[in-house]
N, C-alpha and C positions, 0 to 999 in steps of 0.2 A: 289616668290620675294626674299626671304631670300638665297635660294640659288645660285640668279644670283646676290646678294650682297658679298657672301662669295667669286665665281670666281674671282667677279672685285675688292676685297683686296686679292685676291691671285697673281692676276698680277699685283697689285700695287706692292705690295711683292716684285717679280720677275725685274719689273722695278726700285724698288730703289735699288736692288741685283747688278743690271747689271749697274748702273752709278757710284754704289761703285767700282766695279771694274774697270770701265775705269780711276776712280780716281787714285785708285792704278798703272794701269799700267803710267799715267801720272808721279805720282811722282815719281817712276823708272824709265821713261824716264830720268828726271831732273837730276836725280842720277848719270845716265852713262853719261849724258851728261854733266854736272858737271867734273864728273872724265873727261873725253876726253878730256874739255878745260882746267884743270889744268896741266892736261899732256902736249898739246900742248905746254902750257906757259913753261912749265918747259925744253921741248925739243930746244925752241926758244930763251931760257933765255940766256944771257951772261956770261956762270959759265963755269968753267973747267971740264973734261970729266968726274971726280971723284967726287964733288960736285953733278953733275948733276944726274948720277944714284946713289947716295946715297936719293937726294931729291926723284927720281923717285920711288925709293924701298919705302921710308917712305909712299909719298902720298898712292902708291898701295895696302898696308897694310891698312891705313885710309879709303880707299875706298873699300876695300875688306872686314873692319867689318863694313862700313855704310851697303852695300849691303845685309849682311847675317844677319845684326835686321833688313831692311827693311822689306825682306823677311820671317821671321821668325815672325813679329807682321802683317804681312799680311798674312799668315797662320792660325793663332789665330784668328784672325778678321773673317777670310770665316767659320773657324768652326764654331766658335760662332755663324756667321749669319744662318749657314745649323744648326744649333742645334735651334735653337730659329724658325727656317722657321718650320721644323717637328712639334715641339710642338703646335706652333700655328695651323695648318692642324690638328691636333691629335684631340686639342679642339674643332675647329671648328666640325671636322665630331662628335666628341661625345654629342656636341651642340644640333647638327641634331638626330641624334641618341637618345638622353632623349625627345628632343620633338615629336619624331616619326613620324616628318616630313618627312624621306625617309629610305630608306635601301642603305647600299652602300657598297661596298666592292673593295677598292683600292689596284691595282699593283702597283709595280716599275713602270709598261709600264704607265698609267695612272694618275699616279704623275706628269711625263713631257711629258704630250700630253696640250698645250693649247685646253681647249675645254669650249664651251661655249651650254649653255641650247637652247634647241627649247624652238620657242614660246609658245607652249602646256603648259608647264613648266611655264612661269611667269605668 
């Protein structure tokens, strides 16, 4: 039983991994699309040719360092999760391991296979 607890908080895990990131790529959506409609405005505005790409220069610069902390604190954020996701597995099988509840010995390959116990097992 304990170890068909640990799978299904492994792919809880796994599923609040994967809605972070669609969160992410959301809010970078917003981002470029942000930049595209200020651009748009900017190209449609009633300003002189020189005014206009000077606005245009400025925003693309504004928008070129929103992009690169967006990316950059969403870099940090995935470590963090993959750092904290190991550890937690690490515990878990050493868990297993003091109580000598199983033997087990994990690949790479095996870490990202969803697998779930036979009935035997619970």
């Amino acid at each position: 039983m304990k170890l068909f607890e640990a799978l299904n908080e492994r792919r809880r895990t796994r599923e609040r991994e994967k809605k972070k990131e669609i969160a992410k790529k959301v809010a970078t959506g917003t981002i470029i699309g942000t930049a595209v409609g200020a651009l748009t405005g900017l190209l449609t505005a009633p300003k002189s040719g020189k005014e206009t790409r000077e606005d245009i220069a400025n925003k693309t610069r504004e928008t070129t360092e929103t992009v690169k902390q967006t990316m950059k604190e969403s870099v940090e954020a995935i470590k963090e999760s993959e750092q904290k996701l190991k550890k937690d597995i690490k515990e878990k099988i050493q868990d297993f391991k003091d109580k000598d509840m199983i033997e087990i010995e994990v690949s790479y390959k095996d870490a990202d296979e969803e697998t779930q116990p036979d009935e035997e097992e619970m």
